[in-house]
C-alpha positions in Angstrom: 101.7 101.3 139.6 103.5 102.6 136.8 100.1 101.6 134.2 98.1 103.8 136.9 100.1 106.5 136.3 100.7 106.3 132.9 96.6 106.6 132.5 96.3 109.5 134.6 99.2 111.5 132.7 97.4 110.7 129.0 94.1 111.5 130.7 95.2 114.7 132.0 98.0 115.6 129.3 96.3 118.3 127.3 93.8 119.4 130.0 96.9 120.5 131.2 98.7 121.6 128.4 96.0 124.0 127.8 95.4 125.5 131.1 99.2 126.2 131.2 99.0 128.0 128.0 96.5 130.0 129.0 98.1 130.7 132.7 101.3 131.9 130.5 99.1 134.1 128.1 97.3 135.7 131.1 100.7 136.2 133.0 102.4 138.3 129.9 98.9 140.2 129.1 98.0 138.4 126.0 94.9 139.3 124.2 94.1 135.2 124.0 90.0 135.7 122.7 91.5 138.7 120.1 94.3 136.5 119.1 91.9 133.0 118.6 89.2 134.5 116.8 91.6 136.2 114.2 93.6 132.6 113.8 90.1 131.2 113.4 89.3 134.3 110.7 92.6 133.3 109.1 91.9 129.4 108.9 88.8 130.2 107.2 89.8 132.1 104.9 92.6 129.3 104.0 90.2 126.8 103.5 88.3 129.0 101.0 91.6 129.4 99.1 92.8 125.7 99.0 89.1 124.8 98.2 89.9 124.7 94.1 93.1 122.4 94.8 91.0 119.8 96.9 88.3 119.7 93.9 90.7 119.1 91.5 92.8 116.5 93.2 89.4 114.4 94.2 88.0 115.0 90.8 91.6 113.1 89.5 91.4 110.3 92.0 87.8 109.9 91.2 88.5 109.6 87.7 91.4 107.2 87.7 89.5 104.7 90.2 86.3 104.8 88.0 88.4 104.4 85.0 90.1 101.0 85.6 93.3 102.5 85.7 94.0 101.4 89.4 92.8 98.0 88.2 95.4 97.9 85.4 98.0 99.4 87.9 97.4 96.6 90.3 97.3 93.9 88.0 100.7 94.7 86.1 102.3 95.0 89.5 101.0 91.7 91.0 104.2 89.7 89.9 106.5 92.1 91.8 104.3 92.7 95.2 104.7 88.7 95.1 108.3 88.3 95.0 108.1 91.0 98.2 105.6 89.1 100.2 102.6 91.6 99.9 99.4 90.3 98.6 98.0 92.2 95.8 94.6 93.3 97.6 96.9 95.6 99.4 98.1 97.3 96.3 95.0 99.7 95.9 95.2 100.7 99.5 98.8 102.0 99.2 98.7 103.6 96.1 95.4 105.5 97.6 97.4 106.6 100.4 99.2 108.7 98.5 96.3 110.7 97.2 93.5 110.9 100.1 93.6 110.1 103.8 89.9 109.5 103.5 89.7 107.1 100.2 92.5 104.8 102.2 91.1 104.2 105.0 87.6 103.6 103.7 89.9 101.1 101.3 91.6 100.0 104.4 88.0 99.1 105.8 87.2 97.2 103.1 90.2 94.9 103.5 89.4 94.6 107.5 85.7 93.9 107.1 86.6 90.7 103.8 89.8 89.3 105.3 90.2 90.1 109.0 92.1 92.3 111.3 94.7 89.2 112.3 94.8 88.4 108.2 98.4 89.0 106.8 96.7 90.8 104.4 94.8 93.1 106.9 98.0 93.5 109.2 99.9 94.9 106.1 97.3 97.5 105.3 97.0 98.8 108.9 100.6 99.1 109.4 101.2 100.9 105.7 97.8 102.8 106.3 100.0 104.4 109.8 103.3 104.7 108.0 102.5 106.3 104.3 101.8 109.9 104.3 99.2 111.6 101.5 101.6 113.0 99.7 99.6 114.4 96.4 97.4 116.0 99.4 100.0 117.6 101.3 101.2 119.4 98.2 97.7 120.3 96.5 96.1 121.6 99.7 99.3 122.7 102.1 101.8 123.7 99.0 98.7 125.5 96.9 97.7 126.8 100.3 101.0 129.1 100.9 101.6 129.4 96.3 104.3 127.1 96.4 104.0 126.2 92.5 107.3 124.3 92.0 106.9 121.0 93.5 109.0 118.9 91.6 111.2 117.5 94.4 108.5 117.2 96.5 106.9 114.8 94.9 110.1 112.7 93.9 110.9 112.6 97.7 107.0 112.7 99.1 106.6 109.6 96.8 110.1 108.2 97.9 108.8 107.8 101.6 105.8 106.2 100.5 107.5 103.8 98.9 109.9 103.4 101.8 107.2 103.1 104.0 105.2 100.5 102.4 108.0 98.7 101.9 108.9 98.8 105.5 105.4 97.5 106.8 105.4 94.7 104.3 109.1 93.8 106.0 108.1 94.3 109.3 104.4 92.6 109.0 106.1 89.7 106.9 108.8 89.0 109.7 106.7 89.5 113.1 103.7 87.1 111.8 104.7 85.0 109.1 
C-alpha cells in the first residue's frame, strides 16, 4: 500500500507542483507568459556571457588529459589511494569530477563498461561520481557568470568537499561490500 502510493506521489509530484504555481500566479494577476519569456531572454543572454569561461576551462582540461599529466598524477598517487582502499583506475574519475560533469561520467562509463557495475572498483566510481561536485565548473561558469573574480576560498573549500566526498564513498563502498 504504502509502495502504491509512494509511486503515484513521484508520478504526480511536479505535474502538481506546477499547476499549483500557476493557480497562485493566476489568483494574484501575474503576467506568467510576460514574466517566462523575459527569464528565458535573461538565460540566454547568460549563457552568451559565460560562453568564454566554459571554452577556456574545456580547453585546460583538454590539455592536461592529452598531455599525460593525469597519467603522471595518477601514477604518483597510486601508493596512497592503496593504503585507503581505492583502486587506482578510480583516480582519473575523481580528479575529472572536479572539472566537468560531462568528462566524469563518460570516465565513469568507461569504468562500468571494463570492470562491472557490482566491481568494487565500479561501486566506488558511482558513489564518488553522486557525491563530488564540479567544482572548477561551478566557479568558471556560475562565479564568471555573476563577475565574481576573487575565488580563492572557493576553491580551497570547493576542493575540500571533493576530497571529503571521495573519501567518504571509498569508506562507505569499502565497508558495505568488502
Amino acid at each position: 500500500m504504502f509502495t502504491t502510493i509512494m509511486e503515484a506521489l513521484s508520478i504526480w509530484a511536479i505535474p502538481i507542483v506546477i499547476a499549483l504555481v500557476g493557480i497562485y500566479a493566476l489568483c494574484k494577476k501575474v503576467p506568467v507568459y510576460t514574466l517566462f519569456t523575459e527569464g528565458a531572454k535573461d538565460g540566454f543572454s547568460t549563457a552568451v556571457m559565460i560562453i568564454p569561461y566554459l571554452v577556456a576551462m574545456l580547453c585546460a582540461i583538454g590539455m592536461f588529459r592529452a598531455s599525460g599529466a593525469m597519467d603522471w598524477l595518477c601514477a604518483i598517487l597510486e601508493p596512497v589511494t592503496s593504503l585507503i582502499g581505492c583502486p587506482s583506475e578510480v583516480l582519473p574519475q575523481a580528479i575529472m569530477r572536479s572539472f566537468s560533469g560531462g568528462a566524469s561520467e563518460g570516465l565513469l562509463a568507461d569504468l562500468l563498461a571494463e570492470y562491472g557495475t557490482q566491481s568494487q572498483i565500479g561501486r566506488i566510481a558511482s558513489v564518488a561520481q553522486g557525491s563530488t561536485e564540479t567544482t572548477f565548473y561551478i566557479i568558471a561558469v556560475y562565479f564568471g557568470s555573476v563577475g565574481v573574480s576573487n575565488a580563492r576560498h572557493s576553491v580551497a573549500a570547493g576542493l575540500l568537499g571533493d576530497l571529503a566526498s571521495f573519501l567518504a564513498a571509498i569508506f562507505i563502498v569499502n565497508i558495505m561490500w568488502y
